[in-house]
C-alpha positions in Angstrom: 104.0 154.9 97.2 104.9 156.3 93.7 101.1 156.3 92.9 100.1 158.2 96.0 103.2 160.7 95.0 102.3 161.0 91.5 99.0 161.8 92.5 99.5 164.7 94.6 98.2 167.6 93.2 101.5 170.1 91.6 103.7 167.8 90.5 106.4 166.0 89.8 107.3 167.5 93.0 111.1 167.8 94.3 112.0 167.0 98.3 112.1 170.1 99.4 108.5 171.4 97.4 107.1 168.3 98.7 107.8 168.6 102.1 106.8 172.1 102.4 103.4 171.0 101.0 102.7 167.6 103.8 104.0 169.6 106.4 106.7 166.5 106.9 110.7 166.9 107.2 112.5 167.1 103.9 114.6 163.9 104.8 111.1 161.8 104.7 110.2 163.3 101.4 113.6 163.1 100.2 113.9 159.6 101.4 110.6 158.5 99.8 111.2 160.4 96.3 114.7 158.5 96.2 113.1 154.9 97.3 109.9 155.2 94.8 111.9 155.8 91.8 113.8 152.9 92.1 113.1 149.8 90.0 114.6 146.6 92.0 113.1 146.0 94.6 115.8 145.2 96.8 116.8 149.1 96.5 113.6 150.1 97.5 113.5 148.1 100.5 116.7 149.3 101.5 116.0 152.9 101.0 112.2 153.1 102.0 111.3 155.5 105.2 110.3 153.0 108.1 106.9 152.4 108.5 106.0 154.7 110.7 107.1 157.7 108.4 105.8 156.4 106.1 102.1 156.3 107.1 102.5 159.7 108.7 103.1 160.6 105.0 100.2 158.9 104.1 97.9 161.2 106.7 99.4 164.1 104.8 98.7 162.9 101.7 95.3 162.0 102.1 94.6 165.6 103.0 95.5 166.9 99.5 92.6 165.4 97.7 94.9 162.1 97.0 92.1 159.4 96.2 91.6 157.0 99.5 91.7 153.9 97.0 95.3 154.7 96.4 96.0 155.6 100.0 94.7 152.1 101.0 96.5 150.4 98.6 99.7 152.1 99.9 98.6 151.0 103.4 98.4 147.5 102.7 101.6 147.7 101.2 103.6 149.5 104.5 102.0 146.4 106.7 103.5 144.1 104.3 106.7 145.9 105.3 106.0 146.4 108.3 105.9 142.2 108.4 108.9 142.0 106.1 111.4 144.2 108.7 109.5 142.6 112.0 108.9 139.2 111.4 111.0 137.7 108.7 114.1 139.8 108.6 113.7 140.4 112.9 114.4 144.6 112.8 115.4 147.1 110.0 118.7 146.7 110.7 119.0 143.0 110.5 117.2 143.4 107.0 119.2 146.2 105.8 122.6 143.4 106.6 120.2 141.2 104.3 120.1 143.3 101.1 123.5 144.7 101.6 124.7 141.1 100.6 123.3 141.0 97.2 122.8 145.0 96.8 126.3 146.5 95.9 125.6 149.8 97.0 123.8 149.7 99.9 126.6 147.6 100.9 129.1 149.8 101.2 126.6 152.7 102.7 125.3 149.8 105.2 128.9 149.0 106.2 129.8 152.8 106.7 127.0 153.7 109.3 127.8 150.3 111.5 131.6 150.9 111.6 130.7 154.7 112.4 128.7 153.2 114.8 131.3 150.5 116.2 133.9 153.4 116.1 131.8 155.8 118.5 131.3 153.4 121.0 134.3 151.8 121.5 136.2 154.9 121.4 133.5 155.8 124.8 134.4 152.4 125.8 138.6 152.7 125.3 138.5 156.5 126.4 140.7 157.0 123.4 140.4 157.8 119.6 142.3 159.2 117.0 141.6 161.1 113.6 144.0 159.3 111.2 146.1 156.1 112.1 149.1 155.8 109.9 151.3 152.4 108.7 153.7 153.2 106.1 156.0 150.1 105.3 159.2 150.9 103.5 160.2 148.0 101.7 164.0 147.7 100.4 166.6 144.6 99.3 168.7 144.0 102.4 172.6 143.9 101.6 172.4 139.5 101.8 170.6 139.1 98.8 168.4 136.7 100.3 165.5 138.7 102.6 164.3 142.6 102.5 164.4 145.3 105.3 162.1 147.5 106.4 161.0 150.7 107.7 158.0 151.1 109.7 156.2 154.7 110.1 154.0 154.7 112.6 151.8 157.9 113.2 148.7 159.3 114.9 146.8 162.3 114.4 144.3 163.7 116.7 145.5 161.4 119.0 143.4 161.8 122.4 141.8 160.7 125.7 138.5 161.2 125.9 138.3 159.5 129.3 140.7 160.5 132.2 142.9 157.4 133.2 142.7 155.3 129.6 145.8 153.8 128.3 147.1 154.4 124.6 149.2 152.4 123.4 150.0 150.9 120.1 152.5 148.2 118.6 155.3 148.7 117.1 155.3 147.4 113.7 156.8 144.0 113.9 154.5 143.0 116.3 153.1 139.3 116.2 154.5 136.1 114.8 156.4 137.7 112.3 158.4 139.5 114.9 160.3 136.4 116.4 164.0 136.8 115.9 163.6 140.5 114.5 165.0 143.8 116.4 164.2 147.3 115.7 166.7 149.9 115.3 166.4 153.5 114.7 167.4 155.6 111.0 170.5 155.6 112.6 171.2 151.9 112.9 171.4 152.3 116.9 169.6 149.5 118.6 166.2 150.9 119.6 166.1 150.7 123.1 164.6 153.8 124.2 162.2 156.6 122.7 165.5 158.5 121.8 166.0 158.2 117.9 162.5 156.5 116.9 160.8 159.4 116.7 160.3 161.3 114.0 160.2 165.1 115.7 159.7 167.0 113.3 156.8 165.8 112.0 155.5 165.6 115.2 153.0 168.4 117.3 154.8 171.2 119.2 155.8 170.6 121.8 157.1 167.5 121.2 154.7 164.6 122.6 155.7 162.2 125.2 156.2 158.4 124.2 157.7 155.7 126.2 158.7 152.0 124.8 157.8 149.5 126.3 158.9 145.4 125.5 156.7 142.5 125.7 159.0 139.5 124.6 159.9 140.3 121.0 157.5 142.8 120.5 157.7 146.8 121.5 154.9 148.9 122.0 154.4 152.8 122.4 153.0 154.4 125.5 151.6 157.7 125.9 151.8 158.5 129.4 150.4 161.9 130.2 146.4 162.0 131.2 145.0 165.3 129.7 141.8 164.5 127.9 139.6 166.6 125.7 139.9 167.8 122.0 142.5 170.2 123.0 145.0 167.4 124.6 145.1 166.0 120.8 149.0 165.3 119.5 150.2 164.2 116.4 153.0 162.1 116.2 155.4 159.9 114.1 157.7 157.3 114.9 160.0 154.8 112.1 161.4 151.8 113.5 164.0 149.7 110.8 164.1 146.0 110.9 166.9 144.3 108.9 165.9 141.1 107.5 162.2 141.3 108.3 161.0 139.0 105.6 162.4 136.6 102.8 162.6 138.1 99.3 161.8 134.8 97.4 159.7 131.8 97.9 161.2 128.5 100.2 161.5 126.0 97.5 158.4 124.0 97.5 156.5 126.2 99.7 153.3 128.5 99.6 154.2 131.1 102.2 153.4 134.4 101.8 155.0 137.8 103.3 154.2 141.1 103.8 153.0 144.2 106.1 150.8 144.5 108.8 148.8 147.3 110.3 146.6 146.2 113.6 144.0 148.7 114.6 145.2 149.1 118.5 142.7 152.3 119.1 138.9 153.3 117.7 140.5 155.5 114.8 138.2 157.5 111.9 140.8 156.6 109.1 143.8 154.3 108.3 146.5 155.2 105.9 147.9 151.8 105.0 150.7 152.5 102.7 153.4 150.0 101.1 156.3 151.1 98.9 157.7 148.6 97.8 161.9 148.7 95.9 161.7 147.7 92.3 163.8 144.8 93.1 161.4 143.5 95.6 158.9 141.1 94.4 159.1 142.5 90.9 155.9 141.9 88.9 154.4 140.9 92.0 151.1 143.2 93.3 149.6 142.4 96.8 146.4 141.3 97.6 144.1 142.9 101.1 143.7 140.2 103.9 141.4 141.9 107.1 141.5 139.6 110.0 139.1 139.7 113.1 142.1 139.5 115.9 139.6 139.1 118.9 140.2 135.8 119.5 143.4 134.8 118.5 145.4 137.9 117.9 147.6 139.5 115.4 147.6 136.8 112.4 150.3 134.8 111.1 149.1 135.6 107.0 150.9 131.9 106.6 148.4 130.9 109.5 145.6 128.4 107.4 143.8 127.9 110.4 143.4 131.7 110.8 141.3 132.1 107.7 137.9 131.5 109.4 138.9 135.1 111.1 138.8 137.1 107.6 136.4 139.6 107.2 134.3 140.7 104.3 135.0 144.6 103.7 135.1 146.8 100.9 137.9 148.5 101.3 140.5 147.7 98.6 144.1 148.2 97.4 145.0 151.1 95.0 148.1 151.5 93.5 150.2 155.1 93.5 152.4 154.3 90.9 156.2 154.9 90.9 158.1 157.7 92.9 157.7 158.1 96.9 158.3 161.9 96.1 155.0 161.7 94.7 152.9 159.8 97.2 150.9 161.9 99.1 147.6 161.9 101.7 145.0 164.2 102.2 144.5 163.3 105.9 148.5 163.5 106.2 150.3 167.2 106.5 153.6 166.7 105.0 153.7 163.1 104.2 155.6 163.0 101.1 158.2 164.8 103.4 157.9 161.7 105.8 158.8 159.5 103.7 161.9 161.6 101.5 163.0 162.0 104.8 163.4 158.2 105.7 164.6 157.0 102.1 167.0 159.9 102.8 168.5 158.8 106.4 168.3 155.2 104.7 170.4 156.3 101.7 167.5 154.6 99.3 166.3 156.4 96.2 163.0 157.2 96.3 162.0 157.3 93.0 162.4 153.1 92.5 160.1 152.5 94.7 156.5 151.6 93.6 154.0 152.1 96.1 150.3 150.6 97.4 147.4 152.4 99.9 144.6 151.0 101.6 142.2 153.7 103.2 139.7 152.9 105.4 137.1 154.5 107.1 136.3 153.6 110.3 138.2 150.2 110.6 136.9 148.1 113.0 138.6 147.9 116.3 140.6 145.1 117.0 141.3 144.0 113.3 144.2 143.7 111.2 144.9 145.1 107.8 147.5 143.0 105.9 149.2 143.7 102.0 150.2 140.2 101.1 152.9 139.5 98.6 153.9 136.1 97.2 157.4 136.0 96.5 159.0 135.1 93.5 161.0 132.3 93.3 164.7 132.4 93.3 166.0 132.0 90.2 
């Protein structure tokens, strides 16, 4: 293909130039320009034109005095393709999962487009979807000495039906194994037994959206009981939950478990905000590592769960850190969200600026999965 390209009378030719002179679209002469100047040929493969476009480029070419030796020569190659995609690898797509496991780059593109994908249709299939899912964890020494408390923000925004009659719901954020024994309470330490106190309403859309709790054994989960549907039914809101004692600040003697925050993907949802902020006296020295489990078949994970590992995805989504100072952690996709969270170290009486803080952003998470920060905890001294 480079040789047929190169010899195409005006050039070096750019996209645009060329596709104006085949009479193609400018995303196959893009497409081809981009593939042909690559040297491995794993990159090529990935970012070649099917087949079909390709020898309609061909045609085109061979109109502009491009010699038919060459043109043959690039035909035999597209039918090697063509043999490559159909018969070894079964489709393009099945052989564009191939590269993406040794090719880096189109990794990350190749995962992109099929969560894009996943996240169209099961938001047709749910009825429901939301812009920007939000898990903030608020991490703090509780007053024994022995385990941590937390605060949970849990937000949506864009949060819609897009099919008259679907539920949305999502869990609160002890929901799981981890949420045996725990209770929620509101900012104000008032048992949380109603809507009244969990949400954060002024954070929220105007007016004020509707939320009902609902218990399933230990766990709560949030309702969202009108059915308007359509862009213009969208909400945003915010709710924080606190949970004394929600996991053990050092390590059992003699034992390898784990702790640390959970956000479960309840809805189809573009992006995830998973934050962690985490008190200097919490696991100091300590950074966590990103565990995505598939929770289709057995549910939200237990992290200390061993025989829930075959459920961990591959993804490329990783941890960054946002340094020291919740005054200073902030989100593009999040109107006022340093705000949020001065706001909750506030009502908690915690200073904000000793807490050191971790995001995971993720486009398009899969449905049904579950983001986890895990920490292992130092041992007591």
């Amino acid at each position: 293909m480079r040789n047929v390209l190169d010899a195409i009378p005006g050039g070096p030719h750019r996209p645009q130039e060329l596709s104006r002179l085949l009479g193609v679209s400018k995303d196959l002469s893009s497409r081809t320009l981009n593939a042909s100047s690559k040297k491995d040929p794993l990159a090529v493969a990935y970012l070649m034109p099917g087949p079909a476009s390709l020898r309609q480029l061909l045609r085109a070419a061979a109109k502009k005095q491009v010699s038919p030796s060459l043109i043959e020569e690039a035909e035999v190659a597209v039918r090697q393709f063509e043999r490559l995609i159909q018969i070894d690898a079964g489709d393009r797509i099945s052989l564009d999962g191939i590269i993406s496991s040794w090719l880096p780059d189109a990794r990350e593109r190749f995962e992109a487009c099929n969560k894009q994908a996943v996240f169209r249709g099961m938001a047709q299939l749910k009825g429901v979807m939301a812009d920007v899912g939000v898990t903030s964890a608020v991490i703090h020494p509780s007053e024994d000495g022995e385990s941590v408390d937390g605060v949970w923000i849990l937000g949506s925004l864009g949060l819609r039906r897009i099919r008259p009659g679907a539920p949305i719901r999502f869990w609160s954020g002890q929901a799981g194994p981890d949420a045996q024994g725990t209770r929620a309470f509101t900012l104000d330490q008032k048992p949380a037994d109603g809507i009244e106190g969990l949400m954060l309403e002024p954070y929220c859309s105007t007016p004020t959206p509707r939320l009902e709790v609902k218990r399933e054994g230990n766990s709560i989960h949030y309702v969202v009981p009108c059915d308007s549907i359509g862009p213009t039914s969208a909400v945003d809101l915010f709710v924080a939950e606190v949970t004394p004692g929600c996991m053990s600040r050092y390590k059992p003697e003699q034992s390898p478990r784990v702790c640390g925050p959970t956000s479960a993907i309840a809805f189809p949802v573009r992006t995830l905000v998973f934050d962690v902020l985490v008190h200097e006296a919490v696991f100091p020295g300590r950074e966590p590592s990103l565990r995505v489990y598939d929770t289709a078949r057995g549910g939200i994970a237990d992290i200390n769960d061993a025989s829930r590992a075959s459920d961990l995805l591959e993804v490329s989504e990783s941890i960054e850190s946002l340094g020291w100072n919740a005054a200073t952690f902030r989100a593009s996709e999040i109107p006022q969200y340093a705000e949020i969270i001065d706001h909750v170290c506030e009502r908690m009486g915690w200073d904000g600026r000793k807490f050191r803080g971790y995001r995971c952003r993720a486009q398009y998470p899969v449905y049904a999965s579950q983001f986890s920060m895990v920490f292992e905890p130092p041992s007591k001294a």
